[in-house]
MOPAC internal coordinates of N, CA, C and O (Angstrom, degrees):
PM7 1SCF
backbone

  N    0.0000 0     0.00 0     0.00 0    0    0    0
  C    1.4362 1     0.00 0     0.00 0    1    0    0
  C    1.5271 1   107.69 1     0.00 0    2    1    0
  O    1.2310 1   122.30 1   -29.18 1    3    2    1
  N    0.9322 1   113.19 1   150.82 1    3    2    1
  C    2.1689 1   121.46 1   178.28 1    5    3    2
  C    1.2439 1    90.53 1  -100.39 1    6    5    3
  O    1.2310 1   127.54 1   -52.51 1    7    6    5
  N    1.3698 1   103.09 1   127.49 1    7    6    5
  C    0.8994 1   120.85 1   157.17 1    9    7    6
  C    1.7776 1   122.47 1   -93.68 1   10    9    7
  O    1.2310 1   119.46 1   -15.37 1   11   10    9
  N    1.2162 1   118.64 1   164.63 1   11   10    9
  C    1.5267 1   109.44 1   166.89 1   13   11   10
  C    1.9034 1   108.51 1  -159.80 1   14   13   11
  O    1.2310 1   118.23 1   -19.45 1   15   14   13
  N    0.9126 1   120.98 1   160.55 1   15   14   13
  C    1.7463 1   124.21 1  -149.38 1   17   15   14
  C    1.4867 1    98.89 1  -110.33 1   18   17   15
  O    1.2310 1   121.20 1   -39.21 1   19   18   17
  N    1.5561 1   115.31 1   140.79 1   19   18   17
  C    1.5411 1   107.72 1   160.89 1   21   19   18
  C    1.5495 1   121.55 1   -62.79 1   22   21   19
  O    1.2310 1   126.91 1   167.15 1   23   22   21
  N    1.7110 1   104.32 1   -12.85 1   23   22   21
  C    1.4987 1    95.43 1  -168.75 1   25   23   22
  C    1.6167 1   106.35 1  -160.81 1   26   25   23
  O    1.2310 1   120.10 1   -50.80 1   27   26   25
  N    1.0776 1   117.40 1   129.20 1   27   26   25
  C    1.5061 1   110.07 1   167.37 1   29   27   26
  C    1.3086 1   135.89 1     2.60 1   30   29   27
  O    1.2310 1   137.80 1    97.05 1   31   30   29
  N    1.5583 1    83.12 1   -82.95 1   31   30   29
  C    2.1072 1   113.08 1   165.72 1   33   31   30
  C    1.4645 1    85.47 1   -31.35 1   34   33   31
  O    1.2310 1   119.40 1    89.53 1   35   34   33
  N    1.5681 1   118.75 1   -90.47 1   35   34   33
  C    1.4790 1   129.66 1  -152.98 1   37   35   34
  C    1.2960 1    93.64 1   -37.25 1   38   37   35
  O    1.2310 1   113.31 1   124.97 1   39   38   37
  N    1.4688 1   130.26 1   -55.03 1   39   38   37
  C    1.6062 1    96.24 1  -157.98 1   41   39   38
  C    1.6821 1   110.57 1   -80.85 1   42   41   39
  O    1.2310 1   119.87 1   166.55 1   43   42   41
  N    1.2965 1   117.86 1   -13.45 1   43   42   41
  C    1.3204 1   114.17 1   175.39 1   45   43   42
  C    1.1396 1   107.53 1   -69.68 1   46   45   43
  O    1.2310 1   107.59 1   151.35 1   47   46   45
  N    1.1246 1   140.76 1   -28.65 1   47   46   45
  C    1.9079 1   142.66 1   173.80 1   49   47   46
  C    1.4082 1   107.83 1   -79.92 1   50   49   47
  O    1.2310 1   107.53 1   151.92 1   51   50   49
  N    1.4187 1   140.85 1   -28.08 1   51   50   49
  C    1.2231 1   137.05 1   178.24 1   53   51   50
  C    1.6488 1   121.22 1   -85.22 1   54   53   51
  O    1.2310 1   131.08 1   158.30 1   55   54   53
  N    1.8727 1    96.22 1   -21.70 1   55   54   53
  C    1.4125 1    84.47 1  -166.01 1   57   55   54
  C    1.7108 1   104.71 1  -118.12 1   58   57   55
  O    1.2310 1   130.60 1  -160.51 1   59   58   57
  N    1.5848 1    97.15 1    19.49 1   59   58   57
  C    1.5071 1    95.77 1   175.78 1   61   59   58
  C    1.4221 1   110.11 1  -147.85 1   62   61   59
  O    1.2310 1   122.37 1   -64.43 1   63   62   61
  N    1.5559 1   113.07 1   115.57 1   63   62   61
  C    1.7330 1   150.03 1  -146.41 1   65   63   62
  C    1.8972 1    87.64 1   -61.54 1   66   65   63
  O    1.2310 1    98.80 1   138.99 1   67   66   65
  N    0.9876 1   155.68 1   -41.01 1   67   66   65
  C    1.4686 1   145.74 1   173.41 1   69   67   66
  C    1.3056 1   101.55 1   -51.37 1   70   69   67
  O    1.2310 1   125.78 1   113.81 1   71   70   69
  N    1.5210 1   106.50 1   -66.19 1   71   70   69
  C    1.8767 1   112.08 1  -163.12 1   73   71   70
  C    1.2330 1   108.11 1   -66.47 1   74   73   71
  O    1.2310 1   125.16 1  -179.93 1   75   74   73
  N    1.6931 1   107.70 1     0.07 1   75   74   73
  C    1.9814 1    92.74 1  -161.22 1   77   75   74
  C    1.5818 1    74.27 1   -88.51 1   78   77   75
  O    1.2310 1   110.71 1   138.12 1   79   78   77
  N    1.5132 1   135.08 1   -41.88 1   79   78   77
  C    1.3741 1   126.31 1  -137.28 1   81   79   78
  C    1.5871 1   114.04 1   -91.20 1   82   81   79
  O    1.2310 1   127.57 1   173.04 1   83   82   81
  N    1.6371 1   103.03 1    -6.96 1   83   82   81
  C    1.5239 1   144.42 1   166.96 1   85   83   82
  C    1.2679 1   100.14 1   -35.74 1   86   85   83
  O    1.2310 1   134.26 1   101.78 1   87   86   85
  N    1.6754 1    90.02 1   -78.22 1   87   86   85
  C    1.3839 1   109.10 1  -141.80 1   89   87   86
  C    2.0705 1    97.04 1  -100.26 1   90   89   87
  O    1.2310 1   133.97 1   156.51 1   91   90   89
  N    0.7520 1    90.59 1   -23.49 1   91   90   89
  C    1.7198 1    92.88 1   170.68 1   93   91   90
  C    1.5132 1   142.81 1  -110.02 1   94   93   91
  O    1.2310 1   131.48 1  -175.55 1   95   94   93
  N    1.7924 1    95.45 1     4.45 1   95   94   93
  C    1.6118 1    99.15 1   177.60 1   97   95   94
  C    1.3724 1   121.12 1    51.02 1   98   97   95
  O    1.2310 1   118.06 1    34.46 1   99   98   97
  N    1.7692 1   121.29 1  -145.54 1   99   98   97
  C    1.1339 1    87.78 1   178.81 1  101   99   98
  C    1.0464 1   137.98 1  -130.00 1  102  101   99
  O    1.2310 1   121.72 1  -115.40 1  103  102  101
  N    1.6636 1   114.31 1    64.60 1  103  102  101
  C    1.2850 1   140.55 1   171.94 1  105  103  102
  C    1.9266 1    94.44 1   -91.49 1  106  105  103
  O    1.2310 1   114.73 1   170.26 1  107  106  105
  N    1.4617 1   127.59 1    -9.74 1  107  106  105
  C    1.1820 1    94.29 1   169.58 1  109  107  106
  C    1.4132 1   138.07 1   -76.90 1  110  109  107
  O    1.2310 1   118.71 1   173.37 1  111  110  109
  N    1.6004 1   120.07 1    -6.63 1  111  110  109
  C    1.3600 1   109.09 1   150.63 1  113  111  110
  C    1.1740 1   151.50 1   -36.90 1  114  113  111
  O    1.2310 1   128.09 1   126.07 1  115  114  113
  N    1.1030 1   102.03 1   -53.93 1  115  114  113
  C    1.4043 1   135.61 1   147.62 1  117  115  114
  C    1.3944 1   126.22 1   -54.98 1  118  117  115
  O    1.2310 1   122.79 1   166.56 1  119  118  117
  N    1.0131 1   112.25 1   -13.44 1  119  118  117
  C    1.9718 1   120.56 1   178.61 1  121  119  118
  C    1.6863 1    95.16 1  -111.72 1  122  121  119
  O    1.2310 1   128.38 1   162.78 1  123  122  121
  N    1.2523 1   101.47 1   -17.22 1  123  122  121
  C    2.1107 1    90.88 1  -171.38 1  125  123  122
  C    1.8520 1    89.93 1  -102.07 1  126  125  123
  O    1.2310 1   128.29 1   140.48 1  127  126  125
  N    0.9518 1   101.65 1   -39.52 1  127  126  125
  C    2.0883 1    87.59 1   164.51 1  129  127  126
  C    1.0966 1   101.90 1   -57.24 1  130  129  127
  O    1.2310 1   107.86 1   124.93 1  131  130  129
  N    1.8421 1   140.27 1   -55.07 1  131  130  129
  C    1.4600 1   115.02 1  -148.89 1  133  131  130
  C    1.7878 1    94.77 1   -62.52 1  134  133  131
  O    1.2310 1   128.31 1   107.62 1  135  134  133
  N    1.3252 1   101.59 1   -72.38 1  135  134  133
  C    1.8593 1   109.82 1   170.76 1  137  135  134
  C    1.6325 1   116.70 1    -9.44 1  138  137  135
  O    1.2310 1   113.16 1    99.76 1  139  138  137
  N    1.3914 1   130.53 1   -80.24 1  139  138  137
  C    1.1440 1   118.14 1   142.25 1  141  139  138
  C    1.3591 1   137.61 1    -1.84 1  142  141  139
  O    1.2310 1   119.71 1   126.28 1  143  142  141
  N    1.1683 1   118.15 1   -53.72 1  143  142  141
  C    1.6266 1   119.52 1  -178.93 1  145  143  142
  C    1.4634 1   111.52 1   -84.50 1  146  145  143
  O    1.2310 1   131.89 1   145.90 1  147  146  145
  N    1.6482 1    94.64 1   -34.10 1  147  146  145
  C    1.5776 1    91.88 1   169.92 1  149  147  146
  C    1.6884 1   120.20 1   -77.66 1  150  149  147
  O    1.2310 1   121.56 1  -162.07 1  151  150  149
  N    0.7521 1   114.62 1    17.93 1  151  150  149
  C    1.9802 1   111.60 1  -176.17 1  153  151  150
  C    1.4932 1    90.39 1  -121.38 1  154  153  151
  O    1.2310 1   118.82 1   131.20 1  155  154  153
  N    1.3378 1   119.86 1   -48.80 1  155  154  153
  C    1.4801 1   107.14 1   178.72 1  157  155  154
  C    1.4703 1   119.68 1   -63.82 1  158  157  155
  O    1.2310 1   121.60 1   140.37 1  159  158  157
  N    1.3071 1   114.54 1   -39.63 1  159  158  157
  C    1.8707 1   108.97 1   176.92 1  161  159  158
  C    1.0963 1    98.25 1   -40.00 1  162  161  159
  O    1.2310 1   119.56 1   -24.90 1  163  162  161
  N    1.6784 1   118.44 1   155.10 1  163  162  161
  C    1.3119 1   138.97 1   146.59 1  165  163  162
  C    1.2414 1   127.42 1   -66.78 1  166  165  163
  O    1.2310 1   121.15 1   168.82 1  167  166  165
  N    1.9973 1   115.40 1   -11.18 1  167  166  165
  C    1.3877 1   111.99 1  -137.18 1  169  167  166
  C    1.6712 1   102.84 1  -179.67 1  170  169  167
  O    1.2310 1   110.63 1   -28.89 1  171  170  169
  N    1.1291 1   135.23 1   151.11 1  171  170  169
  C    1.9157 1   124.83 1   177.28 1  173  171  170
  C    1.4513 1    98.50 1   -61.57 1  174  173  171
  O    1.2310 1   116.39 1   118.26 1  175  174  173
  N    1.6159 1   124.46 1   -61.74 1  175  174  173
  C    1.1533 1   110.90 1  -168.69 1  177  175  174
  C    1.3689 1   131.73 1   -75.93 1  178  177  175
  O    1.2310 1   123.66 1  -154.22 1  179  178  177
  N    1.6931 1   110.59 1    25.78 1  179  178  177
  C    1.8266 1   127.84 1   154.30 1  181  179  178
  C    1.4901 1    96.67 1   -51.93 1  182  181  179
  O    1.2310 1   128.61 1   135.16 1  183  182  181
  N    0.9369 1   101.02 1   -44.84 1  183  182  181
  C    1.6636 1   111.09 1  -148.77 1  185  183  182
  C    1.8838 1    97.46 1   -73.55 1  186  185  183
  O    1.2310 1   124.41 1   -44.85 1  187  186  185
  N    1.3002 1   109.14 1   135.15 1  187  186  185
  C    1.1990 1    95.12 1  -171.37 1  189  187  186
  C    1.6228 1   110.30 1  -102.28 1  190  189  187
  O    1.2310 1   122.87 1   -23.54 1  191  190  189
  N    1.3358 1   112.11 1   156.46 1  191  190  189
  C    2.0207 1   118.56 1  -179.58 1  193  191  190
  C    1.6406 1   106.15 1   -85.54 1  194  193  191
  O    1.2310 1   115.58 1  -166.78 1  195  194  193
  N    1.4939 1   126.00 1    13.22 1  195  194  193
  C    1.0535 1   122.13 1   175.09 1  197  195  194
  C    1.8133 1    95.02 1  -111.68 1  198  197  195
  O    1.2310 1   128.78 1   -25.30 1  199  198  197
  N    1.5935 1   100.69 1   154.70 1  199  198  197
  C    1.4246 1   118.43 1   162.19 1  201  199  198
  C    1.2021 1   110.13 1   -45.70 1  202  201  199
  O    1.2310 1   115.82 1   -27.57 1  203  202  201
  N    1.1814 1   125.55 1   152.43 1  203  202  201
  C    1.4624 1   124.37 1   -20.75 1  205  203  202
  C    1.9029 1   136.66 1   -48.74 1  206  205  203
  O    1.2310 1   136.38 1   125.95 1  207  206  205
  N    1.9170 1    85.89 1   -54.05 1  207  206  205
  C    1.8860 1    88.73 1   171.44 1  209  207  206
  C    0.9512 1   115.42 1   -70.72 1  210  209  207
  O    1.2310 1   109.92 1   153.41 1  211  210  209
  N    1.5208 1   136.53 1   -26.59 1  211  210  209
  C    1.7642 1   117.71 1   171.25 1  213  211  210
  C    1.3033 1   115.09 1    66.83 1  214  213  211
  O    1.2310 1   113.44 1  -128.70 1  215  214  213
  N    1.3429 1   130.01 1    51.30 1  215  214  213
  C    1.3910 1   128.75 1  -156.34 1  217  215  214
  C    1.6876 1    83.13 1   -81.21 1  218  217  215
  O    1.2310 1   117.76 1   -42.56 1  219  218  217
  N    1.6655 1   121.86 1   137.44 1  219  218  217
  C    1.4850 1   125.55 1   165.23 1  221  219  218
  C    1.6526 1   111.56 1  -151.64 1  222  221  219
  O    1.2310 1   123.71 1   -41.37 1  223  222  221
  N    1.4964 1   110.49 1   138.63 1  223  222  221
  C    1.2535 1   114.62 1  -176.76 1  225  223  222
  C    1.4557 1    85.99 1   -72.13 1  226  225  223
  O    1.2310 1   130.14 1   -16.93 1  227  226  225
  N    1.8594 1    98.05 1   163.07 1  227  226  225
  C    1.5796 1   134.99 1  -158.07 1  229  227  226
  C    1.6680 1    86.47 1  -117.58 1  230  229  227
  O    1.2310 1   129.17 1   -10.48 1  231  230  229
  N    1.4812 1    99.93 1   169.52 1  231  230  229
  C    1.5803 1   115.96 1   177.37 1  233  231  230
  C    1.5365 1    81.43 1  -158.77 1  234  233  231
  O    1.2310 1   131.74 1    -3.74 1  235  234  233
  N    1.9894 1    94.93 1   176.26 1  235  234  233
  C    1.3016 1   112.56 1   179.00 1  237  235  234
  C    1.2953 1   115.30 1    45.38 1  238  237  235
  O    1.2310 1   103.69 1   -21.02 1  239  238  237
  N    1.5864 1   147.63 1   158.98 1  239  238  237
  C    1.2322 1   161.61 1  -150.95 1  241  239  238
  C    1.6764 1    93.65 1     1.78 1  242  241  239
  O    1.2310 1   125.90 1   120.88 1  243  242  241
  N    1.4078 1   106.26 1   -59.12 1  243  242  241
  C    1.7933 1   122.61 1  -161.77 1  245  243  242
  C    1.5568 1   109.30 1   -77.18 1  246  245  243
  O    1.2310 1   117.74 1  -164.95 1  247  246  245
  N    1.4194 1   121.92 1    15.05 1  247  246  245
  C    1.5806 1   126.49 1   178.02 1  249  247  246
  C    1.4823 1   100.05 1   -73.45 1  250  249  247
  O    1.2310 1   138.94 1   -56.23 1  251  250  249
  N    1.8757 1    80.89 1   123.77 1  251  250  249
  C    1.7135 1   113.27 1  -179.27 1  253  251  250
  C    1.2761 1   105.73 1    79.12 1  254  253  251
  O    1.2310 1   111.83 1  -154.42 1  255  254  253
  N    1.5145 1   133.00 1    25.58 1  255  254  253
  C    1.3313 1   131.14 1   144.30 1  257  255  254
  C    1.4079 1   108.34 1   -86.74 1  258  257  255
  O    1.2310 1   115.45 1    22.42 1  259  258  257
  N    1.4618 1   126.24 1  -157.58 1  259  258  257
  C    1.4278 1   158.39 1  -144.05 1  261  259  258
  C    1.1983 1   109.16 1   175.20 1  262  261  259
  O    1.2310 1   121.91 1   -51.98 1  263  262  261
  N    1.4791 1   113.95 1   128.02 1  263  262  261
  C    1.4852 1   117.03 1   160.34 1  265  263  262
  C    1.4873 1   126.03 1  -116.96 1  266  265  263
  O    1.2310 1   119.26 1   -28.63 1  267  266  265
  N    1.3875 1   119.01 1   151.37 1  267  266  265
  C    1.5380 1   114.29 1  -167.80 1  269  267  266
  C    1.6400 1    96.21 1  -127.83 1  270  269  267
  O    1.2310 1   125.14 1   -55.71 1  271  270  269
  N    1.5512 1   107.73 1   124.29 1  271  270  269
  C    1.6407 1    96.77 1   178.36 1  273  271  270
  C    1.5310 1   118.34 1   -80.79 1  274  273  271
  O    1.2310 1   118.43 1   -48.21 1  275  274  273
  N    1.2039 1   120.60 1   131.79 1  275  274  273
  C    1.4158 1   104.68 1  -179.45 1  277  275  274
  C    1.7959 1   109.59 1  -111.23 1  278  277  275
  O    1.2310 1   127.53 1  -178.64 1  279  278  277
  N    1.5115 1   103.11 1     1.36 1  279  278  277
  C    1.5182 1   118.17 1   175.59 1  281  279  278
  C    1.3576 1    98.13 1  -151.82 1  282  281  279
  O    1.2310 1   132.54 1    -5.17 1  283  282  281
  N    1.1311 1    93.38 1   174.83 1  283  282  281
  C    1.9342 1   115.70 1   168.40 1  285  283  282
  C    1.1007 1   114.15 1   -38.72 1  286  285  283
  O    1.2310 1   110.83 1   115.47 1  287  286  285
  N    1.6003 1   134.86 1   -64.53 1  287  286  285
  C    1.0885 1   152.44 1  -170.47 1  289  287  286
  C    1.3532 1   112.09 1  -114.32 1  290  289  287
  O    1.2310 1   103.33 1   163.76 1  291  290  289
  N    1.4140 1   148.24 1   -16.24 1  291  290  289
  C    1.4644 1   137.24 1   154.73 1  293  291  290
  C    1.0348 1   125.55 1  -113.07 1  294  293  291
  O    1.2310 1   132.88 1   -24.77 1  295  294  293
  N    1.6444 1    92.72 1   155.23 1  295  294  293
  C    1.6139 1    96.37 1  -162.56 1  297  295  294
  C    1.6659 1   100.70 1  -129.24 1  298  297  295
  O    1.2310 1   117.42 1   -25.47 1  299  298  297
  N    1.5974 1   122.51 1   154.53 1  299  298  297
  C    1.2953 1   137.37 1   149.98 1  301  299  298
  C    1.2433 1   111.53 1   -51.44 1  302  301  299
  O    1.2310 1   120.22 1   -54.92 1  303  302  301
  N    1.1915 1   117.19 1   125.08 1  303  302  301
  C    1.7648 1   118.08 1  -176.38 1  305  303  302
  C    1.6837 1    94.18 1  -117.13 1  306  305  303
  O    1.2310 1   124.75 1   -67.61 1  307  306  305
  N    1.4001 1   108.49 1   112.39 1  307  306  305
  C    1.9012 1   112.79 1   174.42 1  309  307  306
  C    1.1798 1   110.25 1  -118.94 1  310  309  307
  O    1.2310 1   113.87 1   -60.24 1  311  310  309
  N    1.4341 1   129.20 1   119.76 1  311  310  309
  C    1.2188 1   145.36 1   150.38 1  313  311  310
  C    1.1767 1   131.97 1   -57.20 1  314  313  311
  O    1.2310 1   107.14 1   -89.79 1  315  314  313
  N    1.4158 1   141.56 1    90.21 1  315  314  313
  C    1.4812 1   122.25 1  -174.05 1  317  315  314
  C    1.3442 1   127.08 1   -64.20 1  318  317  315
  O    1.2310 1   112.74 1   -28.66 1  319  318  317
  N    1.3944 1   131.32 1   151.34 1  319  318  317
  C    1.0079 1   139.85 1  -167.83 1  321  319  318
  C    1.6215 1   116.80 1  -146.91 1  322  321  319
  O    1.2310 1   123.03 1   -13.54 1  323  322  321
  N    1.5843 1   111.81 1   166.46 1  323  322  321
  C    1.4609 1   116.11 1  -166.39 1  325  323  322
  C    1.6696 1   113.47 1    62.31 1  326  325  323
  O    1.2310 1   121.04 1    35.32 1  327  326  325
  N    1.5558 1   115.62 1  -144.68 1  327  326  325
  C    1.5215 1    98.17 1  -171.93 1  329  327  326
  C    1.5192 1   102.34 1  -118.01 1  330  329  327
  O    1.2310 1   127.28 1   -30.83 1  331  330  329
  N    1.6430 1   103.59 1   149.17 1  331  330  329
  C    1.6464 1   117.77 1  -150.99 1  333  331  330
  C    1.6359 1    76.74 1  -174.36 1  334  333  331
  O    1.2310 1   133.89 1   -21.73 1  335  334  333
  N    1.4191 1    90.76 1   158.27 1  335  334  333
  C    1.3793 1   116.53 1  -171.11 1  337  335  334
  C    1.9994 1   102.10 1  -128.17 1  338  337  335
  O    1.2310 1   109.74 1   -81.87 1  339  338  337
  N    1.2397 1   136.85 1    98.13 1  339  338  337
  C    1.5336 1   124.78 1  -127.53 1  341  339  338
  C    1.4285 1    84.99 1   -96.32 1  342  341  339
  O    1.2310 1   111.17 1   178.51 1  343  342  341
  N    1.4854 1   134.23 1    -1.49 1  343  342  341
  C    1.4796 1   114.56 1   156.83 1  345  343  342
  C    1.2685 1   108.82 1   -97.55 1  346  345  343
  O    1.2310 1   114.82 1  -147.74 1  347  346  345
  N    1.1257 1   127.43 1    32.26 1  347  346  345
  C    1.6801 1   128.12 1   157.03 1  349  347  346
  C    1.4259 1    95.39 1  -123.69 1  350  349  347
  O    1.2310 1   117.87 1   -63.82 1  351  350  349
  N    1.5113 1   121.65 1   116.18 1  351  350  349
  C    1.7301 1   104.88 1   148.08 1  353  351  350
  C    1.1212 1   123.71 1   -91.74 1  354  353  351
  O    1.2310 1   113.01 1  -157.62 1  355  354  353
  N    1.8759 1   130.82 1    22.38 1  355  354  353
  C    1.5501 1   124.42 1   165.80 1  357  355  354
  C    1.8406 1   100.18 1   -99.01 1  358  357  355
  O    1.2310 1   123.26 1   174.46 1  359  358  357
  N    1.3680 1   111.35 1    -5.54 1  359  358  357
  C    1.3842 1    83.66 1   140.61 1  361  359  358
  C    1.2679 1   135.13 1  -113.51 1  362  361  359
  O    1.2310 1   114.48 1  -147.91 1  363  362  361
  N    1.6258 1   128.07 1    32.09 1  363  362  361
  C    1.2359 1   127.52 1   143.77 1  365  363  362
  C    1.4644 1   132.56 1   -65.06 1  366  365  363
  O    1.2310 1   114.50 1  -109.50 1  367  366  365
  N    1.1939 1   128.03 1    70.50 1  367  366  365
  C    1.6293 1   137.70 1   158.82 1  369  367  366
  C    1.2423 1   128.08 1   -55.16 1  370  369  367
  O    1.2310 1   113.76 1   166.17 1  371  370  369
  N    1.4933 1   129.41 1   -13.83 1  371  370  369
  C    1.2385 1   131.96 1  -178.20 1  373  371  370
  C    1.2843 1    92.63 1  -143.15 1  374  373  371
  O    1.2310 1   127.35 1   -37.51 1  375  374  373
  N    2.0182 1   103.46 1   142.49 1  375  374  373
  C    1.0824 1   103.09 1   164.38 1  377  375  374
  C    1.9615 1   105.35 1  -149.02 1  378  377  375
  O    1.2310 1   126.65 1     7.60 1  379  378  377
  N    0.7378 1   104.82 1  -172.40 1  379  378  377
  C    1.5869 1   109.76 1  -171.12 1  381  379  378
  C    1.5659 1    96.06 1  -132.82 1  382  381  379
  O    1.2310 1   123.77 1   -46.51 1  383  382  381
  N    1.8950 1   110.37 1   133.49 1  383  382  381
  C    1.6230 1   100.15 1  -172.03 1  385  383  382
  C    1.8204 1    84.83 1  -102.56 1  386  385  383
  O    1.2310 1   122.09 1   -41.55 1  387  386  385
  N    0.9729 1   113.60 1   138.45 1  387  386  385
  C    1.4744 1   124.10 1  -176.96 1  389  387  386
  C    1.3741 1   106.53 1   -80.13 1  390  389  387
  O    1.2310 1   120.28 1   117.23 1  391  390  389
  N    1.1556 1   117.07 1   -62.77 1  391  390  389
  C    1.4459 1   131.72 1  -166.51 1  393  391  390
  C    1.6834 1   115.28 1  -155.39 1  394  393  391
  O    1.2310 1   117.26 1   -11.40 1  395  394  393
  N    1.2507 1   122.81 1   168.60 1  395  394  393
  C    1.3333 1   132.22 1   174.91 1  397  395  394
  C    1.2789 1   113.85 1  -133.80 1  398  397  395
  O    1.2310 1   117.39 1   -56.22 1  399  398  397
  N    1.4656 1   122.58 1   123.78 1  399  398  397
  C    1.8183 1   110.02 1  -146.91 1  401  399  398
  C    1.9713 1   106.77 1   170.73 1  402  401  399
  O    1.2310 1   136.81 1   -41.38 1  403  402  401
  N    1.6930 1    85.05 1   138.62 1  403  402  401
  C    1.2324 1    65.89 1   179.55 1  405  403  402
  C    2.1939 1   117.12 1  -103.44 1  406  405  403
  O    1.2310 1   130.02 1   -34.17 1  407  406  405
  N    1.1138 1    98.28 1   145.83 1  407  406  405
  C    1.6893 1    98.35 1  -147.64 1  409  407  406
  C    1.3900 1   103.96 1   -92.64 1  410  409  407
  O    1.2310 1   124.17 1  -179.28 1  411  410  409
  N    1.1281 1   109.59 1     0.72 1  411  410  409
  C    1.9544 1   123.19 1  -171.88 1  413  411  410
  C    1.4306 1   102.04 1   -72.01 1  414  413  411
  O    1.2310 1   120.10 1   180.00 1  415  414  413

């Protein structure tokens, strides 16, 4: 899957193993597996709706996102992007990670 970043910073903190462990202690194990799973899928519905990643559509502010848990309480927030059909997620291939946060 392509990924792509809300922000510079973000992708320099996501895609390099010092800054991830920086800025996330040690939930980044757990945040560099979710990442991982997301570059290898082909597709949103790689990603599986059972625990651990918990892939689940969003409502309110986050309508027509997806969330991926990478802890107890935070989640990967991905936006799809380019062309996707949003009642299919195997054709979601691209997505944009918005934020990392917990939304409760």
């Amino acid at each position: 899957m392509e990924i792509h970043y809300s922000s510079a910073k973000q992708e320099k903190i996501l895609t390099d193993v010092r800054l991830l462990k920086k800025y996330y202690g040690t939930a980044h194990i757990k945040l560099r597996n979710r990442l991982s799973e997301l570059r290898f899928a082909n597709n949103l519905s790689d990603i599986s709706e059972l625990p651990p990643p918990r892939r689940h559509k969003l409502n309110g502010q986050y309508r027509d996102c997806w969330g991926i848990d990478y802890s107890k309480n935070y989640r990967i927030i991905l936006q799809p992007i380019g062309e996707y059909d949003i009642s299919d997620i195997a054709t979601i291939s691209e997505v944009l990670i918005i934020a990392l946060e917990d939304y409760h």
